[in-house]
N, C-alpha and C positions, 0 to 999 in steps of 0.2 A: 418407579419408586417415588416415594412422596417426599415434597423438598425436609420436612422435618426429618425424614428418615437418615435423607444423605447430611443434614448437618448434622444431628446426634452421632452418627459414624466420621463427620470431620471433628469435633468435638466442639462446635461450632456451638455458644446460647443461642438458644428458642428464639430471642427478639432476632436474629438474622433470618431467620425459616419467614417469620410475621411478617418482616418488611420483604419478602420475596412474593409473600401473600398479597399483601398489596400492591404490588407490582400484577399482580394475575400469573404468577405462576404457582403452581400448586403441585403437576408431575412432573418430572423430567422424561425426556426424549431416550431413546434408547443408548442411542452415540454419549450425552452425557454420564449417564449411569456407569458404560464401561469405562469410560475414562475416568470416573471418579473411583472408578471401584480396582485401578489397575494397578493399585499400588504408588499411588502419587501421595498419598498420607505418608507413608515411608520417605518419601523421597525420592522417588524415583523418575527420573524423566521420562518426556510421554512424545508423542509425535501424535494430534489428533487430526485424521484429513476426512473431512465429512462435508457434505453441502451446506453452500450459504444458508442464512436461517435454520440451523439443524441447533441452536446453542453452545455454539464452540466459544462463545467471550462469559457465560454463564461457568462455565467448567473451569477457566480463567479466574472468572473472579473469587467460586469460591474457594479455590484452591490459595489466593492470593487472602483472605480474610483467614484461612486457616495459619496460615507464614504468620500474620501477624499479630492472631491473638490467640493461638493455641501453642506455635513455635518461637514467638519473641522477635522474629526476625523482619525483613524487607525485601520487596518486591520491585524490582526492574520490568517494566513493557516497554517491549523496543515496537513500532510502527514505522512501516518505513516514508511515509509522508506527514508534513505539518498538518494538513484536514481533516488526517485522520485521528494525530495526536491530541488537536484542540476537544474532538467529539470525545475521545475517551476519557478525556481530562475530566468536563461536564457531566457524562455518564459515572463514573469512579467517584468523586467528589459529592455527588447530589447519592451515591449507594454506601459512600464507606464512612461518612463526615458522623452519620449519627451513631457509630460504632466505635468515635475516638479516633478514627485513623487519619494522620495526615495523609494525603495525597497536591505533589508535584508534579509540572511539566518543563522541560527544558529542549528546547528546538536549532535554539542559535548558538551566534558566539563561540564560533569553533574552536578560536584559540583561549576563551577562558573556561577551567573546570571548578564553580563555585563548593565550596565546602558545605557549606549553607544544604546541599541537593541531599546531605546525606541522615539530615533529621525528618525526611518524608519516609512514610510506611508506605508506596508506592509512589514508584517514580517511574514518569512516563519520558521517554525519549525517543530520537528519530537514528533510524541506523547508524546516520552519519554523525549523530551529536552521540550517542556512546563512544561509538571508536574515534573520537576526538579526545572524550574525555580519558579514556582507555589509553590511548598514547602518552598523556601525560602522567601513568602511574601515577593517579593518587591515591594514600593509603587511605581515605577516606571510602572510597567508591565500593570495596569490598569489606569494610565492617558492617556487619550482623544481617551481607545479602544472604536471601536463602536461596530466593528464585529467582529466574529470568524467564518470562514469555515475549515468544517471538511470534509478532504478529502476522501472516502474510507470509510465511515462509518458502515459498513457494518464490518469491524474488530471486531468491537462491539463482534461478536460471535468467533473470533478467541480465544484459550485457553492459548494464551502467551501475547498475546499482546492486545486482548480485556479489561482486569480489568484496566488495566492502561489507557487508551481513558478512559471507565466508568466513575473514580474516577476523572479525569480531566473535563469531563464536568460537573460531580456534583458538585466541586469547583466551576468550573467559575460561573455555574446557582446560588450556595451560595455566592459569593463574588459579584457579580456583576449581582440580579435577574432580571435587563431590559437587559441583554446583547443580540444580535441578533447575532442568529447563523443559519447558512446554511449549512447541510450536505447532503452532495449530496453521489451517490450511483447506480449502473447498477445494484446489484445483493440483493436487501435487500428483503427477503420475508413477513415481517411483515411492513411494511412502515408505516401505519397510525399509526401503536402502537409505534413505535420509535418516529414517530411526538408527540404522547399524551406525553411522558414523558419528552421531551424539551419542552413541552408547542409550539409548531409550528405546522404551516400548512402544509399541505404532497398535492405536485402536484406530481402523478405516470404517467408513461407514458410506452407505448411499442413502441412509433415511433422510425425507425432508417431508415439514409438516405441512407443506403446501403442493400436489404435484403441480410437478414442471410438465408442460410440454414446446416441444422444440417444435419450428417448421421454419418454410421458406415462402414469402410473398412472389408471386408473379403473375403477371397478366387480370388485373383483379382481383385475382382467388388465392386465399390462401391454403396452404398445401400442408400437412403435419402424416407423416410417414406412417402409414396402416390406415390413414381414416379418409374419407371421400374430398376431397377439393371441396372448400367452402366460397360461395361467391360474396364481396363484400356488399353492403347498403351503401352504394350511392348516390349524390346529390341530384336530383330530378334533371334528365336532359345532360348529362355531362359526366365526365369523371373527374377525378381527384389523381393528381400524383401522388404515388405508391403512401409515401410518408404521410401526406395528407389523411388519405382515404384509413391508413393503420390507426391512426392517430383519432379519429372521430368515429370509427367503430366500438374502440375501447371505452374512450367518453360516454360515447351514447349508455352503454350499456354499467354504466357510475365505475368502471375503471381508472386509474392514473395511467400515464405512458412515460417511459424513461427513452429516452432518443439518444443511441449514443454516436458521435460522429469525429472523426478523426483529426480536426485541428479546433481551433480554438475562432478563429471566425467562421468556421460551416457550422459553430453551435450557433450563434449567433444572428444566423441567414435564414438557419433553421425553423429558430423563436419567432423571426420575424413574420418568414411566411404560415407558419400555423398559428398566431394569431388575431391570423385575416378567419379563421374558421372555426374556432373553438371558441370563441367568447358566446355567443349565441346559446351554447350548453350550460351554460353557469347561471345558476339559480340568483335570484335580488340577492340575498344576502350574501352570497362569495362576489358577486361582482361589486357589492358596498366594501365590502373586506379587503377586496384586494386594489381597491381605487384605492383606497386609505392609506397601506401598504405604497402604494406608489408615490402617493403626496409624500409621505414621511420621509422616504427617500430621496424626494425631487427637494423637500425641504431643507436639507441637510447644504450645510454652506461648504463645511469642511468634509474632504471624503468626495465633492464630487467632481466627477470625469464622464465624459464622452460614455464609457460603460453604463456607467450608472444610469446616465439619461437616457440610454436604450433599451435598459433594464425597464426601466419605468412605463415605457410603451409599450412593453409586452403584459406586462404583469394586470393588469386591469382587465384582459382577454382569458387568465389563467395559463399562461403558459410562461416561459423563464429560461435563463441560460444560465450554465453554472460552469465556470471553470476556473482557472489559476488565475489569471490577470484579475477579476473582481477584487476587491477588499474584501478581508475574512468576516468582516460583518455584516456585508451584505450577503454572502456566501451563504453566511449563518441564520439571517432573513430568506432565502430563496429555500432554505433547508425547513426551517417551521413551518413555511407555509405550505410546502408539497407533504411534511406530515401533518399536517391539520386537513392535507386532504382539497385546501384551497384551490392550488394547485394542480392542472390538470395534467399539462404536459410539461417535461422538463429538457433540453439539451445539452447536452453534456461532453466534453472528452472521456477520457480514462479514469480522472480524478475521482469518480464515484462508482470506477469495477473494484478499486485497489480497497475496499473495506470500509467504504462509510456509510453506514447505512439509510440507505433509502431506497428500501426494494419499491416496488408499483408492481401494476397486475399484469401490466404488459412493457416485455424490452423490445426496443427496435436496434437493430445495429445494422444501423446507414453504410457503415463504410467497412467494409473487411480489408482495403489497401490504406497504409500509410507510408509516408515519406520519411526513410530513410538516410542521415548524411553520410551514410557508408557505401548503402545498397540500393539509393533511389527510392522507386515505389514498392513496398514490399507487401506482401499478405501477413495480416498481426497473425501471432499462435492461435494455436488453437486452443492453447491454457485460457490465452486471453480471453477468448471468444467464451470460455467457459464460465470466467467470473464475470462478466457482463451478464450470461442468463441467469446466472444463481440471484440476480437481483430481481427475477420476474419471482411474484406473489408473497403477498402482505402478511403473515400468520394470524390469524384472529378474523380479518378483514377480506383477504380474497381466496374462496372457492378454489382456486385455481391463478398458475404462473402460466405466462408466453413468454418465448425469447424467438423472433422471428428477425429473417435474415430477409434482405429484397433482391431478387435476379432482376439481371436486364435481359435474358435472356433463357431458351430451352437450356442450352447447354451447360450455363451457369448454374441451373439448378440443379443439375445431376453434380457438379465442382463444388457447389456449397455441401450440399445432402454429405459428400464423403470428407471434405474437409472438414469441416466444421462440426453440423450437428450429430452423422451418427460415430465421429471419430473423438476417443480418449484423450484425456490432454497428454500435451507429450510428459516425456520423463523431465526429471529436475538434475540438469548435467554443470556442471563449475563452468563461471566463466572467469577464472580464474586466470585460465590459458592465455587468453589475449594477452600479450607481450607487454601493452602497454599499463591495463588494468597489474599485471602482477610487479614494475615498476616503480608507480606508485605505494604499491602498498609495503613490498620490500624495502623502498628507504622509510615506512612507515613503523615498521617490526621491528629495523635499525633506532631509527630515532628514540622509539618507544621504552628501549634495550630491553626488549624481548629476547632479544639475542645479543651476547658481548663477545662471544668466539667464531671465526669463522665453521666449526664445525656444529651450532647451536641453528645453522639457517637451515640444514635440510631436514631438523629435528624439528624445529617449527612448521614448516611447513607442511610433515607429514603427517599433521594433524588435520590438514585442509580437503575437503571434498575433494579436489584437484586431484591429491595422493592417493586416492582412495577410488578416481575413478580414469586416472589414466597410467601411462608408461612411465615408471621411477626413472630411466634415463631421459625420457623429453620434460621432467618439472626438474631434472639436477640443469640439465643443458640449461633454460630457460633463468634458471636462477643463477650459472655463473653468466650469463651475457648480461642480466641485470647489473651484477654487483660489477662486473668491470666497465657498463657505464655510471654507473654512480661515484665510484673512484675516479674513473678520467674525469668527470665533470665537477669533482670536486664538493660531492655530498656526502661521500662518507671517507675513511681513511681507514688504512687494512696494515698492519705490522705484527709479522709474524703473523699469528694464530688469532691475535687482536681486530677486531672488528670493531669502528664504535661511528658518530657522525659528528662531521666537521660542520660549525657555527652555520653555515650556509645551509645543511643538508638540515639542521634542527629547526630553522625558519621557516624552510619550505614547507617541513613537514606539518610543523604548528599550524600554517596558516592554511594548512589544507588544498597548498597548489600541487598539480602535477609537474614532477621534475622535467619534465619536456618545455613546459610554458616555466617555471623558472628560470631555464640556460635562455630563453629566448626575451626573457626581461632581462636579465642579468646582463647580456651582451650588448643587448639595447641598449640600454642606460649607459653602458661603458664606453662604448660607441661616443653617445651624448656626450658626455665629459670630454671626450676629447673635441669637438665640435664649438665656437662660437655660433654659429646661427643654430638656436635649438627649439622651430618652431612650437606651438603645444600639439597640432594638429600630426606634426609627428609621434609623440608619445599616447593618441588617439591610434593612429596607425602601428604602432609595435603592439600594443592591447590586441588590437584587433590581429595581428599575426600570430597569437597565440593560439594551439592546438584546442 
């Protein structure tokens, strides 16, 4: 369908169709069309899980331009990290500014919720800056929402950061049960069941405008399931380790390479050594470019650190590291310059599987073990493993995606081959269960007074994935061991039927600590008072004892 068509059917004016024009879209992708066509004009919520680059933030947005100039109302985008909020902000802002729309971002400042957030016609927030603001009931936050998109939904089964999404859209579906929500999603394996419990319709899709192919690097060659072992081109007299050798095939042949590697210094080690080998590929004028680039940054008085000046010795070769400890604007410099294309090779963590866009022609994923502080060294999902290759191929620009894995070994490669590439992502299960995650969030729902009776907590909560995907006797169990340590420790107070939280329990909650590291400050400090010698180095040490 042709974009004027799907606007005329959102009720969308012409000049929205024109500037998508200029953008260079002109058809929509299949996945689009039914999601636009599935009754989201009504109101209806949707669950879209289709592959990276298939146009799932396209269906988002115009559905977000129809909220607010065909239906009057406002648009909430939850993201669940700041790098991906800052990108959305920049992209929404530079599409909806010349259509009258204000567009806001809010990321911090957990304990304050600005009134101010509620004259934006889209507001972008991070999971945990909603259900901050969310706990504070302001009446501001739900005048004239219409929508909620949830970006990445699919976190859902994350074990840190999944319970908190959970308990924010049980919220909103109780505060507000007509609200329409859109969560979109490349890597969800249960889709239909995630649509049952928002009460929404699930368009699935496996179209992508780019194909993907999967394989495994080893012993030189690389390997893609049904086609012949391919030997790579190496350097006269010698070979290349694995990463190397990936990394300068792509190159040669005007690819980009995204390297993704499990901590934040192996990005780093990474940048360093394909540096030594990829500059040689770069035409005069990208190597003028990105000298430039590095001076500017070496330039800068304020902003620099030991990163920065490592950064700077990569970048003049074409190659870069990109993770959390950077500053956002240089993050935001390593991000232009790999889409300008400057850039040849990038290293990375996780920070760029979780939605920000910067596909390249070719993914490597260095490291399938990470370290675990529960479990030691673990093997990531295989969800994960999923949103890392939906980043392989460009739309417009490459031919063809790779996501390629490295064995060290025969054996490994028959252990990747079933893990990983020819295996589904898993399903999207609550992590809600964890004792400790549901804790927190219970003296959160208290605080919140989501609930004022004690018989208001199982009504709450049977609105949560949890309820819906396990035994109603193991989430009542789990919820009375909660609320009887939250009473003993003095977070919340229970009389009769009455349920509500004590000054302590509303502090904690505000500031967004876990009640397990409050009893353990709180005792601390008590401790202290009664103590004349109260080195500092001690209250360094109680910090650090906390969970």
């Amino acid at each position: 369908m042709d974009i004027a068509e799907i606007c005329k059917l959102l009720g969308l004016p012409a000049r929205v169709a024109e500037s998508y024009r200029k953008r260079g879209i002109g058809k929509l992708y299949p996945p689009q069309e039914a999601a636009l066509k599935s009754g989201v004009t009504e109101g209806r919520s949707l669950v879209l899980a289709a592959p990276t680059a298939s146009g799932k933030t396209l269906v988002a947005e115009l559905l977000m331009l129809h909220v607010a100039l065909v239906r009057g109302g406002r648009s909430v985008y939850l993201v669940p990290l700041r790098a991906l909020a800052g990108e959305k902000f920049q992209s929404f802002r530079d599409l909806f500014s010349p259509h009258g729309l204000k567009v806001g971002i809010s990321t911090g400042d957990f304990d304050r919720a600005d009134p101010h957030l509620a004259s934006y016609d889209v507001l972008i927030l991070t999971n945990e800056r909603a259900d901050s603001i969310m706990r504070q009931r302001p009446g501001w936050f739900f005048r004239g929402l219409e929508l909620v998109v949830v970006d990445e939904v699919h976190l859902l089964g994350d074990p840190y950061r999944g319970p908190t999404l959970e308990i924010l859209l049980s919220a909103l579906r109780r505060e507000r049960p007509g609200l329409q929500l859109l969560a979109l999603s490349a890597t969800v394996g249960n889709p239909e069941e995630i649509a049952g419990w928002l009460g929404a319709e699930a368009v699935v899709s496996d179209f992508r405008p780019v194909p993907l192919r999967k394989g495994i690097f080893w012993e030189g060659r690389l390997c893609f399931p049904g086609e012949p072992p391919r030997e790579l081109e190496l350097e006269e007299g010698g070979r290349h380790e694995p990463l190397v050798a990936l990394a300068l095939d792509s190159v040669r042949e005007g690819g980009q390479v995204l390297v993704f590697v499990s901590t934040r210094r192996s990005a780093q080690a990474a940048a360093r050594k394909l540096s030594r080998h990829v500059g040689d590929l770069l035409t005069e004028r990208e190597s003028r470019e990105l000298s430039r680039l590095a001076a500017e940054i070496q330039g800068e008085v304020e902003g620099k650190t030991s990163l920065s000046v490592e950064l700077t010795k990569c970048l003049p070769s074409g190659v870069a590291f990109h993770h959390a400890g950077l500053s956002a604007g240089h993050r935001r410099l390593v991000e232009e310059a790999f889409r300008k294309r400057l850039l040849k090779v990038l290293c990375t963590t996780t920070t760029l599987a979780a939605g920000v866009n910067l596909p390249a022609r070719r993914v490597v994923v260095r490291d399938v073990r990470r370290y675990d502080p529960l479990h030691g060294s673990s093997y990531i999902p295989t969800l994960e493993y999923h949103q890392m290759a939906g980043r392989a191929g460009r739309p417009g620009l490459d031919p063809y995606g790779e996501a390629i894995l490295i064995a060290k070994n025969e054996e490994e490669v028959e252990d990747l081959l079933s893990r990983y590439v020819l295996a589904p992502p898993e399903e999207i299960r609550s992590q809600l269960a964890q004792e400790g995650a549901l804790l927190f969030h219970l003296l959160g729902v208290i605080a919140a007074r989501y609930v004022r009776a004690l018989r208001d907590i199982p009504a709450f909560f049977s609105l949560t994935l949890f309820a819906r995907q396990f035994d109603p006797g193991e989430l009542a169990e789990a919820l009375r061991r909660g609320l009887r340590y939250l009473e003993v420790e003095g977070f919340v107070g229970v009389e009769g039927e009455r349920v509500f939280p004590t000054d302590f329990g509303m502090l904690t909650a505000r500031l967004y600590i876990h009640p397990l590291t409050a009893v353990i400050l709180r005792d601390g400090l008590r401790e202290a008072r009664r103590r004349e010698d109260r080195p500092p180095i001690a209250f360094f040490h109680l910090i650090a004892a906390t969970p």
